[in-house]
C-alpha positions in Angstrom: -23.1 -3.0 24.2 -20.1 -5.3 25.9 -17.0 -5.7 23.2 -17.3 -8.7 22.8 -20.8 -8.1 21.5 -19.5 -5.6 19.3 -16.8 -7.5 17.6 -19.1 -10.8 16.9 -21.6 -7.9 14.9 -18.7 -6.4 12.7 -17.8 -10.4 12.4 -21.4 -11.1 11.3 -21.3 -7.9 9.0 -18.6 -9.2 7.0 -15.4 -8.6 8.7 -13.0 -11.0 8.8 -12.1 -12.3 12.3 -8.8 -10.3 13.0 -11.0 -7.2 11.7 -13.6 -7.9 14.0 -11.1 -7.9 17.1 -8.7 -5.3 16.1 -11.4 -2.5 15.2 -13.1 -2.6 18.4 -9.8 -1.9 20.2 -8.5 0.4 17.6 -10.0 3.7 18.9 -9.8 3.6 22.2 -5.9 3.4 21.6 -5.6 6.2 18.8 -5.7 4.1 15.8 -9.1 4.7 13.6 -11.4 2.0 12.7 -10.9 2.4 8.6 -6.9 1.7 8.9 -7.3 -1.5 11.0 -9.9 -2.8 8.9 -7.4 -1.9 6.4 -4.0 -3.2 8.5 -6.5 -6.6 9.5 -7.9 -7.4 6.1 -5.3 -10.3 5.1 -5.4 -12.1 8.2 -8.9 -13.6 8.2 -8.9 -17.1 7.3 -5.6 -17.4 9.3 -3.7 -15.6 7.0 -5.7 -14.9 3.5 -6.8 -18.4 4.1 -3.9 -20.3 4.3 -5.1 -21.3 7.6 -2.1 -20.5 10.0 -2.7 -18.9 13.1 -6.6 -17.9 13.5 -7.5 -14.4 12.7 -9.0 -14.0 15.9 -5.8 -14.4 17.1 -3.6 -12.4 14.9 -6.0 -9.5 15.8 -5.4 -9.8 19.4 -1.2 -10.0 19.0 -1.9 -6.9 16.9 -4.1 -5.1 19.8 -1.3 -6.4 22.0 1.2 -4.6 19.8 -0.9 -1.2 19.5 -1.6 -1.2 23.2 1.9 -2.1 24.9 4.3 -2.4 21.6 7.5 -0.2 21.4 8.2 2.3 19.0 11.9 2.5 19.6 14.3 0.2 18.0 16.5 -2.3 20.2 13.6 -1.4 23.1 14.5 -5.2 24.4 12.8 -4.9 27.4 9.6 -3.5 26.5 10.0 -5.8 23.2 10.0 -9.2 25.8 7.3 -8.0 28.0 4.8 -7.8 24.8 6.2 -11.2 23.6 5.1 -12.4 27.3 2.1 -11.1 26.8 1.1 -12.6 23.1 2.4 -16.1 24.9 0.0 -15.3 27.8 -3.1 -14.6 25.3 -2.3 -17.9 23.1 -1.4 -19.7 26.2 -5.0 -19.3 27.7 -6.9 -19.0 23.9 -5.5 -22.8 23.6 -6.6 -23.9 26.9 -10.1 -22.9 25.6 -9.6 -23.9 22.1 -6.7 -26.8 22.3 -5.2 -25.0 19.0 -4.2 -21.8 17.5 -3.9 -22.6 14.0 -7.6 -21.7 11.8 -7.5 -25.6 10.3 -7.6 -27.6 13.5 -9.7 -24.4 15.1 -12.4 -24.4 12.0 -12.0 -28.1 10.3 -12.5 -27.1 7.3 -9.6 -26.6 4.5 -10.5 -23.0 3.8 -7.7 -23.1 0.9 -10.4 -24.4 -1.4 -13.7 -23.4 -3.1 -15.2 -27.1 -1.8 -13.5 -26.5 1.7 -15.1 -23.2 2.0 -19.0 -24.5 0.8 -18.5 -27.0 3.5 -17.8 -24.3 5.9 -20.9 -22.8 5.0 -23.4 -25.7 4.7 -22.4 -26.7 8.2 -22.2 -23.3 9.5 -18.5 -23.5 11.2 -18.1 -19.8 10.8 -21.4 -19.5 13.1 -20.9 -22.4 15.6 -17.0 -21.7 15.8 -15.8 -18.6 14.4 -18.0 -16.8 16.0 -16.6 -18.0 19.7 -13.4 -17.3 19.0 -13.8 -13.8 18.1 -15.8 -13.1 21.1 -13.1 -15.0 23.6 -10.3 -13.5 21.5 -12.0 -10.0 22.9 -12.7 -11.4 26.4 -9.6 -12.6 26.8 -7.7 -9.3 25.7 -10.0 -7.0 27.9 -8.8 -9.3 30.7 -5.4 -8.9 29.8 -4.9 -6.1 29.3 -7.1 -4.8 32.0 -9.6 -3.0 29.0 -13.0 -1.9 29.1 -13.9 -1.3 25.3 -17.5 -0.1 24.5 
């Protein structure tokens, strides 16, 4: 089963949208799948559903980290060359998407018990949701040259 296959399952199982992405990367680069469930869990909803940047999103920038973050302190170089490559990610996730940002991305005001029925009743999380978790993965594997699986 392709990644991408694998992350829209967990995101149909009930993980949010950054757990979805972030747990199917997680092992392959020495973080287990319970701690970035754990380390994922507030950003669904694009950020505990405050709906700033999508989840799907802030899962990738956090596989970005894990994969070619720094460890050391004042590591400027290293530091700008994963900032290039979050900006590369959101650069080509908005030319799919036009946005970033879980509001314009979902249309739905997630903030709000009505906002959230209305998400449900016209199935945004299926028709939407669910293609950006899939591209967040697609895009990543391409990125970062990644074959998860």
């Amino acid at each position: 089963m392709d990644s991408g296959q694998i992350a829209l399952d967990r995101f149909r199982g009930n993980c949010n949208c950054a757990q979805a992405v972030l747990s199917v990367f997680a092992p392959r680069y020495g973080l287990d799948e319970a701690t970035a469930l754990k380390i994922a869990c507030p950003f669904g909803g694009g950020m505990a559903r405050m709906q700033k940047t999508c989840g799907a999103v802030t899962g990738a920038f956090m596989v970005i980290g894990l994969v070619r973050g720094t460890a050391v302190a004042g590591n400027s170089e290293e530091k700008e060359a994963v900032y290039r490559l979050v900006r590369e990610f959101a650069d080509r996730f908005t030319a799919r998407h036009a946005a970033t940002d879980c509001l314009t991305l979902l249309g739905h005001d997630l903030s709000t018990e009505q906002g959230r029925q209305e998400a449900e009743d016209k199935k945004a999380y299926a028709l939407r949701c669910e293609r950006y978790v899939v591209d967040a993965v697609m895009i990543l594997e391409d990125i970062l040259g990644a074959t998860v699986g």
